[in-house]
MIDOSE-1310 file (N, C-alpha, C; in nm, 2 decimals, decimal comma, always signed):
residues 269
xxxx	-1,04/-1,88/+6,15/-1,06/-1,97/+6,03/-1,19/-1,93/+5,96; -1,18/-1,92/+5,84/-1,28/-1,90/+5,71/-1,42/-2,02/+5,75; -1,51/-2,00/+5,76/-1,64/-2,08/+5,81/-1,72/-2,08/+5,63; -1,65/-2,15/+5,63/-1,72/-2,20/+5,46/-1,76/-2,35/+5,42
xxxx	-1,84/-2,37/+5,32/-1,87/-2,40/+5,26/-1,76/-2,53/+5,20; -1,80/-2,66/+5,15/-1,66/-2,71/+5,10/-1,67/-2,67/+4,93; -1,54/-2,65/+4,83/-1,52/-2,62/+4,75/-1,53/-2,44/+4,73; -1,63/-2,34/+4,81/-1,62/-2,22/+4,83/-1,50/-2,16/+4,85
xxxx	-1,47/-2,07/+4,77/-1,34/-1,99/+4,80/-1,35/-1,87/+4,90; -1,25/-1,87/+4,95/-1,29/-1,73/+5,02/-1,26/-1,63/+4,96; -1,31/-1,48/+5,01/-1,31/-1,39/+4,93/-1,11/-1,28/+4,91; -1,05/-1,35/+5,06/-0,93/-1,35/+5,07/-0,81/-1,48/+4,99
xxxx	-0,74/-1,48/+4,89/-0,72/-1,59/+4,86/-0,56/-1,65/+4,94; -0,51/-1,54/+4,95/-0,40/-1,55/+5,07/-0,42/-1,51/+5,18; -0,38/-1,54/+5,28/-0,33/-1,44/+5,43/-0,21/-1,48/+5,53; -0,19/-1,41/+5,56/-0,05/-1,46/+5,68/-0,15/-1,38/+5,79
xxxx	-0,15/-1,50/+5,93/-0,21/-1,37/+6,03/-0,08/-1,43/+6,16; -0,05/-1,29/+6,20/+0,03/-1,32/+6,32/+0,18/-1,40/+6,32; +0,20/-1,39/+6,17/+0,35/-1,47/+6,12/+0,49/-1,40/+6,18; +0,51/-1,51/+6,24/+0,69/-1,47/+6,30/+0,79/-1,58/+6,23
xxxx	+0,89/-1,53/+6,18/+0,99/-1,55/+6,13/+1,16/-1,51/+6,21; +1,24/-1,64/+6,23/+1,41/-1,58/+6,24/+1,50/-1,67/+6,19; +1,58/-1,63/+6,19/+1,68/-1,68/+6,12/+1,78/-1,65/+6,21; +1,81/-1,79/+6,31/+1,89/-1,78/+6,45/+1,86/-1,65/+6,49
xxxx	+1,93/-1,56/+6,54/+1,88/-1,47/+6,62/+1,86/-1,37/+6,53; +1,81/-1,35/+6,43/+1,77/-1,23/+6,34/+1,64/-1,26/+6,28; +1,56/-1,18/+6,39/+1,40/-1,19/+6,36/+1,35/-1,10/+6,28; +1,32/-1,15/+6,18/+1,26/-1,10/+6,02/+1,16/-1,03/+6,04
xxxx	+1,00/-1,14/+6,07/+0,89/-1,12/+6,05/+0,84/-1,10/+6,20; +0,75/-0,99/+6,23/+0,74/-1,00/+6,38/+0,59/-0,96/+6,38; +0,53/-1,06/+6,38/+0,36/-1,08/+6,37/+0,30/-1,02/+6,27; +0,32/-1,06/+6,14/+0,31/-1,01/+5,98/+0,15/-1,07/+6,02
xxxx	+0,07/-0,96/+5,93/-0,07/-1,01/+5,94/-0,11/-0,93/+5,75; -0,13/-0,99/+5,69/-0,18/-0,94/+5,51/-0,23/-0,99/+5,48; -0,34/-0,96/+5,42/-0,47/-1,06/+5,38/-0,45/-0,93/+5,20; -0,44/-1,09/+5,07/-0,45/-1,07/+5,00/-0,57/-1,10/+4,91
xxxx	-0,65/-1,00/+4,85/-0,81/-0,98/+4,81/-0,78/-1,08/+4,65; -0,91/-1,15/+4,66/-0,89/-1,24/+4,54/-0,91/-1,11/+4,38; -0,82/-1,15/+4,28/-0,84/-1,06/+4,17/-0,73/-0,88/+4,17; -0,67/-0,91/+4,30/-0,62/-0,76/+4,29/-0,45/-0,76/+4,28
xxxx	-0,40/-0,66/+4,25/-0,25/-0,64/+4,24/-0,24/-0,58/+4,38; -0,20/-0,63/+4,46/-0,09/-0,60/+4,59/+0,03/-0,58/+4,58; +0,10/-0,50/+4,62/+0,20/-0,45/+4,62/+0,27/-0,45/+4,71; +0,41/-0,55/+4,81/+0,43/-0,51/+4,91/+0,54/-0,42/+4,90
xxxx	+0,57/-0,28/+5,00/+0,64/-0,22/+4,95/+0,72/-0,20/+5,10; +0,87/-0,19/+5,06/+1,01/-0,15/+5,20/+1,05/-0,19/+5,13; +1,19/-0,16/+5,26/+1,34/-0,11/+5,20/+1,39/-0,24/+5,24; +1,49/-0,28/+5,24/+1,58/-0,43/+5,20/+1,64/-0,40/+5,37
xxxx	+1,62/-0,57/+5,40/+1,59/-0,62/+5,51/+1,44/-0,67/+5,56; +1,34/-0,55/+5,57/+1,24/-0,49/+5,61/+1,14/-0,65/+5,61; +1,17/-0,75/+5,51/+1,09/-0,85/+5,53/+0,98/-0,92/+5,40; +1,00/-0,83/+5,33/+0,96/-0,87/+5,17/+0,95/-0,96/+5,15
xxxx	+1,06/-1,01/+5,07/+1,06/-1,16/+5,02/+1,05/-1,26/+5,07; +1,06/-1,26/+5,23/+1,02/-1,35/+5,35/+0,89/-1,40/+5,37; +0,83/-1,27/+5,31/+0,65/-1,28/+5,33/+0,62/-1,36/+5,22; +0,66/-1,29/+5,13/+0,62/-1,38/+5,01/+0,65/-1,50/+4,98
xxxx	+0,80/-1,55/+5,04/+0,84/-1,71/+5,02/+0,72/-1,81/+5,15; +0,69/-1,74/+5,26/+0,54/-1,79/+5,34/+0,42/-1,81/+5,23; +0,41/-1,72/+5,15/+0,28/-1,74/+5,05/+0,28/-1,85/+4,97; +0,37/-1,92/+4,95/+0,37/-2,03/+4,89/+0,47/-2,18/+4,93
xxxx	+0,45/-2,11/+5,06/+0,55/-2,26/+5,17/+0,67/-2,28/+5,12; +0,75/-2,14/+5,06/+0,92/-2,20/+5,08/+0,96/-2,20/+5,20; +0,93/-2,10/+5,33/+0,94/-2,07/+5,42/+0,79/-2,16/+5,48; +0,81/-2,18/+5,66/+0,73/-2,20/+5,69/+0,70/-2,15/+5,82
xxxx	+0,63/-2,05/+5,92/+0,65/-1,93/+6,03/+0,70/-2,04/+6,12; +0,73/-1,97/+6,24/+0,75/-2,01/+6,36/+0,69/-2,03/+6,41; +0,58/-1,88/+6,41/+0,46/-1,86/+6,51/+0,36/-1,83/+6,36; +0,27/-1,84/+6,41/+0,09/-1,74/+6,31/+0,11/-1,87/+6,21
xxxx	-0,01/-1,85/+6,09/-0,04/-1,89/+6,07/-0,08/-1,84/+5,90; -0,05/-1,91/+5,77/-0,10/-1,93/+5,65/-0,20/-1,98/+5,58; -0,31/-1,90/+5,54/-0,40/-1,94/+5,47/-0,42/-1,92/+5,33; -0,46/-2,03/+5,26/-0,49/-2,03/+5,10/-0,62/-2,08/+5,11
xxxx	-0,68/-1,99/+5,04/-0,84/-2,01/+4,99/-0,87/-2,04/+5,16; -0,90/-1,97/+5,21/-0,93/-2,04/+5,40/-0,88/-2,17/+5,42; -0,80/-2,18/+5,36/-0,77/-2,32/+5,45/-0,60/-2,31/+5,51; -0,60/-2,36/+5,59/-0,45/-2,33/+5,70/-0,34/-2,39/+5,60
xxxx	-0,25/-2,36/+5,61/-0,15/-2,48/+5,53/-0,03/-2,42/+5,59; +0,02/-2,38/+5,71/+0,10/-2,33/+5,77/+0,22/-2,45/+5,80; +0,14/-2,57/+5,84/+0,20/-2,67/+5,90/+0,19/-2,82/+5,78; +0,16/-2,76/+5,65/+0,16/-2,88/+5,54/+0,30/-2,88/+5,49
xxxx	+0,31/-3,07/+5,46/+0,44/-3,14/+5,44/+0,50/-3,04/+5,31; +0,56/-3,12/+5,25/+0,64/-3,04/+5,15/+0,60/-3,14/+5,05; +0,52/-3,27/+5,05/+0,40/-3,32/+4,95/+0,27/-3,25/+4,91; +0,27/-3,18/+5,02/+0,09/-3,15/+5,06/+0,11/-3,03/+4,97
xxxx	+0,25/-2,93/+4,97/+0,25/-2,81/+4,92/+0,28/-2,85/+4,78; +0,30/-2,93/+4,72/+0,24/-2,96/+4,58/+0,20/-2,93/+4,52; +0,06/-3,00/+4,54/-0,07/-2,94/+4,52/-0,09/-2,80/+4,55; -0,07/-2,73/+4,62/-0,10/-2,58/+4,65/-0,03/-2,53/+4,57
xxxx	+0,11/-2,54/+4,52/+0,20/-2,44/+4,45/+0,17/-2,48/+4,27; +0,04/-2,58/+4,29/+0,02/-2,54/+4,13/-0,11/-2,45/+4,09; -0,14/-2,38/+4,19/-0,21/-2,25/+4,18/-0,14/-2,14/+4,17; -0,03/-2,12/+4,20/+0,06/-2,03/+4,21/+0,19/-1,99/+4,10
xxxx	+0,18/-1,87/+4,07/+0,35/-1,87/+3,92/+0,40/-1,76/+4,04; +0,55/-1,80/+4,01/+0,65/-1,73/+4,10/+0,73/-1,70/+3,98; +0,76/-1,57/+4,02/+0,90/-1,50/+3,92/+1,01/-1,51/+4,00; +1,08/-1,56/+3,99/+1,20/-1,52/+4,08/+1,31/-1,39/+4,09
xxxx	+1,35/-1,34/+4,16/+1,43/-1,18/+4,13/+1,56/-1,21/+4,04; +1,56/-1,27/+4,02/+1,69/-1,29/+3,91/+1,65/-1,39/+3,81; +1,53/-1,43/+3,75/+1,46/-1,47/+3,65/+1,48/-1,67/+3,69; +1,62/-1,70/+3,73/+1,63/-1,81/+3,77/+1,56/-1,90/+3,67
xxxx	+1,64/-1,88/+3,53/+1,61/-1,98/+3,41/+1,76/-2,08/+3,45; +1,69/-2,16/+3,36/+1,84/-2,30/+3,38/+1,87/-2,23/+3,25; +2,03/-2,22/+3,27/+2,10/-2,17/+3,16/+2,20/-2,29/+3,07; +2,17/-2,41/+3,16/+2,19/-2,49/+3,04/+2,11/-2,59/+2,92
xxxx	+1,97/-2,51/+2,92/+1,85/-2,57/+2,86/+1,79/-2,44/+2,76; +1,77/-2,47/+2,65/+1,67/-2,37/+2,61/+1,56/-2,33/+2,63; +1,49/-2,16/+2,58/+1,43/-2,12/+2,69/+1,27/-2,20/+2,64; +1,25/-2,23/+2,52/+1,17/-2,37/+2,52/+1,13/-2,48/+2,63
xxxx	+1,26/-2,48/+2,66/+1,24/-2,59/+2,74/+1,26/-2,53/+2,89; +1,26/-2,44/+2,97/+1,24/-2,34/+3,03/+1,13/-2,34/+3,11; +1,03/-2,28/+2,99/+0,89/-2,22/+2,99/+0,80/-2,40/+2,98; +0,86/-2,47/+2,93/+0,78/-2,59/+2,97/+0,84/-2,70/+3,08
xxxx	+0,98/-2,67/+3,15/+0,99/-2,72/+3,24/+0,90/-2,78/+3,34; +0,78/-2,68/+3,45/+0,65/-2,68/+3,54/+0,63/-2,80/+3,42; +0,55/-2,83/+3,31/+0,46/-2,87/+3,30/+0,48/-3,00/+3,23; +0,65/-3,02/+3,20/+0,68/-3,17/+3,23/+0,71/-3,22/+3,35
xxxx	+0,66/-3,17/+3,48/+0,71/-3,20/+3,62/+0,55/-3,24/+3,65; +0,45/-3,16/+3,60/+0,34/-3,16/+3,69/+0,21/-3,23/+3,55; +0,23/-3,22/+3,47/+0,12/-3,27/+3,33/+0,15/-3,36/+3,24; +0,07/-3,44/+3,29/+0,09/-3,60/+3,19/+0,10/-3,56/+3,01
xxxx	+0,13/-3,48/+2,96/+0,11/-3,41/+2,84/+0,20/-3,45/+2,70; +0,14/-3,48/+2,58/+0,24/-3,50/+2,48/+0,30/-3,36/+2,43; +0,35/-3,40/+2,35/+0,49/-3,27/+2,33/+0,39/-3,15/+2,27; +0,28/-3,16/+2,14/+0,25/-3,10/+2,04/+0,21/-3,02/+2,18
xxxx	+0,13/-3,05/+2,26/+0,00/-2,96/+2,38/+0,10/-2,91/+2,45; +0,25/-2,95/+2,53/+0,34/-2,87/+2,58/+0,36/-2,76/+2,45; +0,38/-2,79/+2,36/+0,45/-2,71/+2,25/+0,39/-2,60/+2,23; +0,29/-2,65/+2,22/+0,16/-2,48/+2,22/+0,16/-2,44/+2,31
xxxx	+0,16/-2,50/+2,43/+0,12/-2,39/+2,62/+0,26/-2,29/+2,57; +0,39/-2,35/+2,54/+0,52/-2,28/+2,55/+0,46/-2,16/+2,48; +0,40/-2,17/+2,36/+0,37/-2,08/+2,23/+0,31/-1,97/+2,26; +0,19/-2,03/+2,35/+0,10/-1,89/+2,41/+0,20/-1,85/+2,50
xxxx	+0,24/-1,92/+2,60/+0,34/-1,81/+2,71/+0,41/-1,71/+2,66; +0,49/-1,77/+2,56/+0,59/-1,69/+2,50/+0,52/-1,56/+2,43; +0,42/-1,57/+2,37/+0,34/-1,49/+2,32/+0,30/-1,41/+2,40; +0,21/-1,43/+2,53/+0,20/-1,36/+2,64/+0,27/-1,28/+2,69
xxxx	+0,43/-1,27/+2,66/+0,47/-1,18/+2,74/+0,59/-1,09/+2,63; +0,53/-1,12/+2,52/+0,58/-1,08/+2,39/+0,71/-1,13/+2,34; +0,73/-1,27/+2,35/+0,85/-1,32/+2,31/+0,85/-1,47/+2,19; +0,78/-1,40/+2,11/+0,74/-1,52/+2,02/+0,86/-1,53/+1,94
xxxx	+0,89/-1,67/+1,90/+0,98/-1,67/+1,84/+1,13/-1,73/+1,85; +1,09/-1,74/+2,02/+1,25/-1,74/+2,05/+1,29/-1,84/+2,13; +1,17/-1,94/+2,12/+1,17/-2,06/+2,17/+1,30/-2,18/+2,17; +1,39/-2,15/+2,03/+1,53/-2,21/+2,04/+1,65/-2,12/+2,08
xxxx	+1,67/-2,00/+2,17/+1,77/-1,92/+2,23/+1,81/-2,01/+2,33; +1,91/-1,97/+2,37/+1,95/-1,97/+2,51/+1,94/-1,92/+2,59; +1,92/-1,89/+2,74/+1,90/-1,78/+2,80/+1,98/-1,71/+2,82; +2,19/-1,76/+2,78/+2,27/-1,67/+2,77/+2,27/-1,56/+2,65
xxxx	+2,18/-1,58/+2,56/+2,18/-1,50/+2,47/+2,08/-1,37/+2,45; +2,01/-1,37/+2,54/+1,91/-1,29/+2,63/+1,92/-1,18/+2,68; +1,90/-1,07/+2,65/+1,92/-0,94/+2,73/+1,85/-0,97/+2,91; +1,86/-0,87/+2,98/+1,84/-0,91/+3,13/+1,66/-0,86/+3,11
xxxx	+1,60/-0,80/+3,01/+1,49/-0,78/+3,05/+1,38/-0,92/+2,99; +1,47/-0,96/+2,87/+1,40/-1,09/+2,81/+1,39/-1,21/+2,90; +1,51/-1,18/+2,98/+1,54/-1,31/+3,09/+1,41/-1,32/+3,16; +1,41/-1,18/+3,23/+1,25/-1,17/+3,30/+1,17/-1,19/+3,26
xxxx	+1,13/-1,18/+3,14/+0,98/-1,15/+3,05/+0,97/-1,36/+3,02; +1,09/-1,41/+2,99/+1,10/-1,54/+3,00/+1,04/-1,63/+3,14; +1,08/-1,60/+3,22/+1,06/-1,61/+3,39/+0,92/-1,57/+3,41; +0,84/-1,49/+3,36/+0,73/-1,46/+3,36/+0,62/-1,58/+3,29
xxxx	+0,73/-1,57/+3,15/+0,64/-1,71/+3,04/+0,61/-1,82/+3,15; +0,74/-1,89/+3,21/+0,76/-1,97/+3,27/+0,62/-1,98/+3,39; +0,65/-1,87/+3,49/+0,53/-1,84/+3,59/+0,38/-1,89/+3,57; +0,37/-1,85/+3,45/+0,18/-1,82/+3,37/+0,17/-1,96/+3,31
xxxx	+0,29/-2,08/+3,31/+0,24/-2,20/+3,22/+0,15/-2,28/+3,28; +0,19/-2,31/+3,38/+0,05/-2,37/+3,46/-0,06/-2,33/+3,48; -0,11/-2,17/+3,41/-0,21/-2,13/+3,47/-0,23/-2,13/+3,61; -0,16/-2,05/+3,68/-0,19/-2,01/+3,80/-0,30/-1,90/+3,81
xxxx	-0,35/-1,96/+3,95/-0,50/-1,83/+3,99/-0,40/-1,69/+4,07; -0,27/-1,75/+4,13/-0,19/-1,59/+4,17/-0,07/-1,63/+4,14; -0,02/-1,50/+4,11/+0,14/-1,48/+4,05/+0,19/-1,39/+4,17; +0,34/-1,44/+4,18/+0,39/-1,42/+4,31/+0,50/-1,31/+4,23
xxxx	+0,56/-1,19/+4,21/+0,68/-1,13/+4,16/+0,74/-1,08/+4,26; +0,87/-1,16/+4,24/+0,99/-1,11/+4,41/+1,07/-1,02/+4,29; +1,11/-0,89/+4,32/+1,14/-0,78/+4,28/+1,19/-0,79/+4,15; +1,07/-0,76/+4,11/+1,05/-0,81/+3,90/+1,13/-0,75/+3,85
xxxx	+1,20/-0,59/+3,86/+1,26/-0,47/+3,77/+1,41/-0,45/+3,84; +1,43/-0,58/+3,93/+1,59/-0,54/+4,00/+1,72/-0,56/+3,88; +1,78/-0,47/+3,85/+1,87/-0,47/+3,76/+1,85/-0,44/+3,61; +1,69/-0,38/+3,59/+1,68/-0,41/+3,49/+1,66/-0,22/+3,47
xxxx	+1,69/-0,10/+3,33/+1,73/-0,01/+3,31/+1,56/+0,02/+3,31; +1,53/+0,18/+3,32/+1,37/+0,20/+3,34/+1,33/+0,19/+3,24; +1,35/+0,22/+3,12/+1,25/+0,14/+3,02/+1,26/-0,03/+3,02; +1,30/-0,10/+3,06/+1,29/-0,23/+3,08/+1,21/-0,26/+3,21
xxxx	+1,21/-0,17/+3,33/+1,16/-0,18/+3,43/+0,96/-0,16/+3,43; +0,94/-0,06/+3,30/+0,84/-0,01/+3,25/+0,79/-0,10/+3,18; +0,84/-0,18/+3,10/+0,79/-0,29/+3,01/+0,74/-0,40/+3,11; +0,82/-0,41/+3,23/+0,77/-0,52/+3,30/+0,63/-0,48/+3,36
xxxx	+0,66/-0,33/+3,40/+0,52/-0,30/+3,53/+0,41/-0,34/+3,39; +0,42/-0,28/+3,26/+0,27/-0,32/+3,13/+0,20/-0,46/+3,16; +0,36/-0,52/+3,15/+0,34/-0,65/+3,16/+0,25/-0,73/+3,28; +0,30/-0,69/+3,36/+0,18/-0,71/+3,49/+0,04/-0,69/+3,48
xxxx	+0,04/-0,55/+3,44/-0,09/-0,53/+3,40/-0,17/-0,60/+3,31; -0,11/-0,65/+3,24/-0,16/-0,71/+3,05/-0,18/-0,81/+3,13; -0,06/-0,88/+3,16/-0,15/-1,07/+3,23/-0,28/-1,02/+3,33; -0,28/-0,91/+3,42/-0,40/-0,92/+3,51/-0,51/-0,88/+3,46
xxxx	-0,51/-0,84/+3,36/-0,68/-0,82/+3,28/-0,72/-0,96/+3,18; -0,55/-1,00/+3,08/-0,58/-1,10/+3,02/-0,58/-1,24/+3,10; -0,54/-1,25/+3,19/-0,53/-1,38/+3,24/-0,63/-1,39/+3,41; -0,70/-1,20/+3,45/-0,77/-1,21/+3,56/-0,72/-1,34/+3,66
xxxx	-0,59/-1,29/+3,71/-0,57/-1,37/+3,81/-0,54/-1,26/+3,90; -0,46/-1,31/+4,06/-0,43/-1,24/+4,18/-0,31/-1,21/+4,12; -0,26/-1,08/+4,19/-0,08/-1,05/+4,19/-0,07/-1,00/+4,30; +0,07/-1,01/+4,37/+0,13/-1,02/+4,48/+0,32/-0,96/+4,41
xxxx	+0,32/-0,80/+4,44/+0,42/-0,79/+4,38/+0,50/-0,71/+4,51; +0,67/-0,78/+4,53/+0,73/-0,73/+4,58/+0,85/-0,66/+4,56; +0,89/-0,54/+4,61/+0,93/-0,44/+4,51/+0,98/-0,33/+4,63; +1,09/-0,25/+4,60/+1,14/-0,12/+4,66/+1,18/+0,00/+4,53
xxxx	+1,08/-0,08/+4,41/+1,10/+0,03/+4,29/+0,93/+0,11/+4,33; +0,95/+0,22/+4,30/+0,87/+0,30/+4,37/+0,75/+0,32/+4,24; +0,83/+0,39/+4,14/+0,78/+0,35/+4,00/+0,69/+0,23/+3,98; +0,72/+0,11/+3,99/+0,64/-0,01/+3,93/+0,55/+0,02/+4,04
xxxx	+0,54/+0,03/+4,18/+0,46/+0,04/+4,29/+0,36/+0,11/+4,21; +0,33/+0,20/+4,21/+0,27/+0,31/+4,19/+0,16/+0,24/+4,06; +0,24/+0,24/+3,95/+0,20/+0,23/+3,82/+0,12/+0,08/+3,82; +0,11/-0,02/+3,93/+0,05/-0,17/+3,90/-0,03/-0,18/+4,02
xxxx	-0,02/-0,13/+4,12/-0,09/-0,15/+4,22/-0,22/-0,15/+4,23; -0,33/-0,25/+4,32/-0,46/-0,16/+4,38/-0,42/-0,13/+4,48; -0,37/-0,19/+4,57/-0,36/-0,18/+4,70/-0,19/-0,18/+4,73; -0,14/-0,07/+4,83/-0,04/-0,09/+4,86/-0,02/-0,14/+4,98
xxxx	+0,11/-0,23/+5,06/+0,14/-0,29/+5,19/+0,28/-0,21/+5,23; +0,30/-0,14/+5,36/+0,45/-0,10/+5,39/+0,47/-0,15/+5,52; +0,61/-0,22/+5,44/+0,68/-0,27/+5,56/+0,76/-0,23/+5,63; +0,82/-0,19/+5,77/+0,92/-0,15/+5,84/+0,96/-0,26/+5,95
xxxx	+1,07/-0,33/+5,96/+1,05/-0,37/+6,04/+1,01/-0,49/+6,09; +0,98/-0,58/+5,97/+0,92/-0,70/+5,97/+0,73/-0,71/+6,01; +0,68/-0,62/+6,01/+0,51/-0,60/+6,01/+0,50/-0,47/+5,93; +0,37/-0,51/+5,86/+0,35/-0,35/+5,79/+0,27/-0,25/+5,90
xxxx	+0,32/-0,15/+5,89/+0,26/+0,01/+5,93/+0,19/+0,09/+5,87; +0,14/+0,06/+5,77/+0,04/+0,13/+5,69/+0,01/+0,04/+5,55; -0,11/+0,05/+5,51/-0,24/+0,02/+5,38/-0,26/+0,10/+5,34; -0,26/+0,08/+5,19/-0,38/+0,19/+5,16/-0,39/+0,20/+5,00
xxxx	-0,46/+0,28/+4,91/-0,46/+0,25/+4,81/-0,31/+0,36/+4,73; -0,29/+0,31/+4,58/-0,14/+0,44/+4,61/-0,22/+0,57/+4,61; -0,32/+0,61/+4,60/-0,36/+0,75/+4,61/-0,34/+0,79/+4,77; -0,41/+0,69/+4,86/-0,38/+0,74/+4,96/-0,25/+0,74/+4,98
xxxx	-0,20/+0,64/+4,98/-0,02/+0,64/+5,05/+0,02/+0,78/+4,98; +0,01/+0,80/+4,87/+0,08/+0,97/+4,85/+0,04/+1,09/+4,90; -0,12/+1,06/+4,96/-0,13/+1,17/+4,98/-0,15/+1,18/+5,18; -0,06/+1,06/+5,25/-0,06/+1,03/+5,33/+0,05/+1,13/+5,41
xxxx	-0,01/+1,18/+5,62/+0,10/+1,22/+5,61/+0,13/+1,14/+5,75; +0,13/+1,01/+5,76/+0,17/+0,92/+5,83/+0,29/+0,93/+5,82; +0,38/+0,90/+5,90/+0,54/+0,97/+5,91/+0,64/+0,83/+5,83; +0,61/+0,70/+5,83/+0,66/+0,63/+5,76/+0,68/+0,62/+5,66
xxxx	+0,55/+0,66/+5,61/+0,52/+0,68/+5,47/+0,60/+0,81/+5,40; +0,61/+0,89/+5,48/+0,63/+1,05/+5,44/+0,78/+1,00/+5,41; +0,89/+0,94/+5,51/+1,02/+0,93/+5,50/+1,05/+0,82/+5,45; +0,95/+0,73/+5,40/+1,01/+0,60/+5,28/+0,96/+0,70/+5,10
xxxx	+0,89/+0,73/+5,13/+0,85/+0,81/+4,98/+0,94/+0,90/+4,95; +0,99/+1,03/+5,01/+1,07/+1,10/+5,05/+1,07/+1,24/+4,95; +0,95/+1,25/+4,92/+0,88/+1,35/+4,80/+0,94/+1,26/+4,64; +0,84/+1,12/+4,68/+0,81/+1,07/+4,52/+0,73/+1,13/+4,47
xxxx	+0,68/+1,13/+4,34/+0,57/+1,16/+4,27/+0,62/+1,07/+4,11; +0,49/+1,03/+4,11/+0,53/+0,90/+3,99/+0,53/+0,95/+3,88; +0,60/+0,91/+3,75/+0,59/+0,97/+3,61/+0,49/+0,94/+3,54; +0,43/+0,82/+3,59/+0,33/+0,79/+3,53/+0,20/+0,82/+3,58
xxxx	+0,12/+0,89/+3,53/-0,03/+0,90/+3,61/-0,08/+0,77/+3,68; -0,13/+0,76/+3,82/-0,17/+0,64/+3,85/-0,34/+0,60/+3,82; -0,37/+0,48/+3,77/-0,46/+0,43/+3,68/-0,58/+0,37/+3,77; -0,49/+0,28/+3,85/-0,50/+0,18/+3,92/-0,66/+0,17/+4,00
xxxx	-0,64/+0,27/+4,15/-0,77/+0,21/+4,25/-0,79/+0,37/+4,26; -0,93/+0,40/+4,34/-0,95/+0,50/+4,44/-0,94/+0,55/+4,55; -0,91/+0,65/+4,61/-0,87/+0,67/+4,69/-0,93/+0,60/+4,85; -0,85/+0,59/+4,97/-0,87/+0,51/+5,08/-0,80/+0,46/+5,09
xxxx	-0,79/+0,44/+5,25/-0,66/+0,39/+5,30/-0,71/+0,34/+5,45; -0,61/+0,27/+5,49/-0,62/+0,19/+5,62/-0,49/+0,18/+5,67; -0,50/+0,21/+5,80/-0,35/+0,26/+5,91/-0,37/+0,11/+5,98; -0,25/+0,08/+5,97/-0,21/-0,06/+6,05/-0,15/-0,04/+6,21
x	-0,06/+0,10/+6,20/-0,04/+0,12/+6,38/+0,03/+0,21/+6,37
C-alpha cells in the first residue's frame, strides 16, 4: 500500500498487483501485476484470449479479482460495493470495442447520456459539454444523427465524445480500431493522441492492432497467458530479442515513424 499523504495522489494512478481471474474453470488472469504511470499512454498488447480486456474491465470494477488486489490513486478498491464504484468510475471514460451507443437515441443525447446520470445540470451547460465533445473528436455538427446513420468510424469517434464528457483523469480504450478500415483505424490512433496533449489525461489502450500500438504508446505491456512477459518502451520492444516478443511481432515494422518515448525496457520473466 501507497504510504501517503490524504488527498496526495500517487505517482501510479492505476495498478493491479497479483490479480487472478476465472471464469469456472477457465483461468484468465494468473497474477497480473501493471502499474499504470499517471499522464502516460499504455498500451496493453496480445493476442485474443491472452487477457486484455479482463485487465482492463478490473481497472474500473466491471470485474472484480479473485485473488490480488486493485489500486486507484493508492487506494485499494478491489473489494468496493458497486455504490462505492460510483464515485471511482467518474474519473474514468471507457470506449467500448464496439462503440456501444444506444441506437435508439440520438447521438446528442448519447454524448450527454454520463452527464444526465451523474450532474445536476440544466440543458444549455449539458448542451455545450455535448458541443465541445463533439468538437473534440471532430464531429461538430451532428448532434441530431442517429447512430444508425453513422459510418463505423464516426460510431467510435462518437463513443469517444461520449468517454471525455465527464472529464475523466484516465480513458480506458478496449480495442478502439476493431473493424474499422486503416485509414479509419489511423484517425483514431491521432485521435488518442490529440485528447492526450489536449485534455493531458492517462490512457490505457487495449489493442492486438500492432499499428495503433506502436504509433500512441509510451510504454508498451505484453501479454501471454494471462500475466505480462515483457515491458518496455516500443523502441525497445522492437528492437527486443526476447523470444515472445520476437514471435508476437513476427518482423513488424510500423508505417509510421514512432514519436512517442525513448528507448528502455523492462523484462517481466
Amino acid at each position: 500500500m501507497h504510504d501517503e499523504t490524504p488527498g496526495e495522489l500517487a505517482p501510479e494512478c492505476v495498478e493491479l498487483r497479483g490479480v487472478h481471474k476465472s471464469f469456472k474453470e477457465h483461468h484468465v488472469l494468473r497474477g497480473m501485476d501493471v502499474c499504470v504511470r499517471r499522464g502516460e499512454v499504455l498500451t496493453i498488447l496480445g493476442g485474443s484470449g491472452s487477457g486484455k480486456s479482463v485487465t482492463l474491465k478490473h481497472m474500473i470494477g466491471l470485474l472484480q479479482p479473485d485473488r490480488g488486489h486493485v489500486l486507484v490513486d493508492g487506494v485499494d478498491v478491489s473489494r468496493y460495493s458497486e455504490g462505492a464504484w460510483v464515485e471511482v468510475r467518474k474519473r474514468f471514460g471507457y470506449v467500448f470495442q464496439g462503440a456501444a451507443l444506444f441506437d435508439s437515441i440520438s447521438v446528442y443525447e448519447n454524448v450527454a447520456y454520463p452527464l444526465r446520470e451523474h450532474e445536476p445540470w440544466g440543458e444549455a451547460k449539458i448542451g455545450e459539454r455535448v458541443r465541445r465533445c463533439l468538437e473534440a473528436v471532430g464531429l461538430e455538427g451532428i448532434e441530431n444523427h442517429m447512430p444508425s446513420e453513422l459510418s463505423g468510424g464516426m460510431r467510435k469517434r462518437v463513443g469517444v465524445a461520449r468517454a471525455i464528457a465527464m472529464e475523466p483523469a484516465v480513458i480506458l480504450y478496449d480495442e478502439p480500431t476493431t473493424g474499422l478500415d486503416p485509414a479509419n483505424s489511423r484517425r483514431i490512433g491521432d485521435l488518442i493522441l490529440a485528447l492526450q496533449r489536449r485534455l493531458e489525461v492517462t490512457s490505457v489502450v487495449v489493442t492486438h492492432d500492432l499499428e495503433l500500438c506502436f504509433a500512441v504508446s509510451d510504454r508498451i505491456v505484453l501479454l501471454q497467458q494471462g500475466c505480462f512477459v515483457y515491458e518496455g518502451t516500443p523502441e525497445a520492444i522492437r528492437q527486443s530479442e526476447h523470444p515472445d516478443v520476437v514471435e508476437f511481432l513476427g518482423g513488424f515494422v510500423p508505417s509510421r515513424p514512432q514519436t512517442r518515448a525513448p528507448a528502455g525496457e523492462t523484462h517481466a520473466r
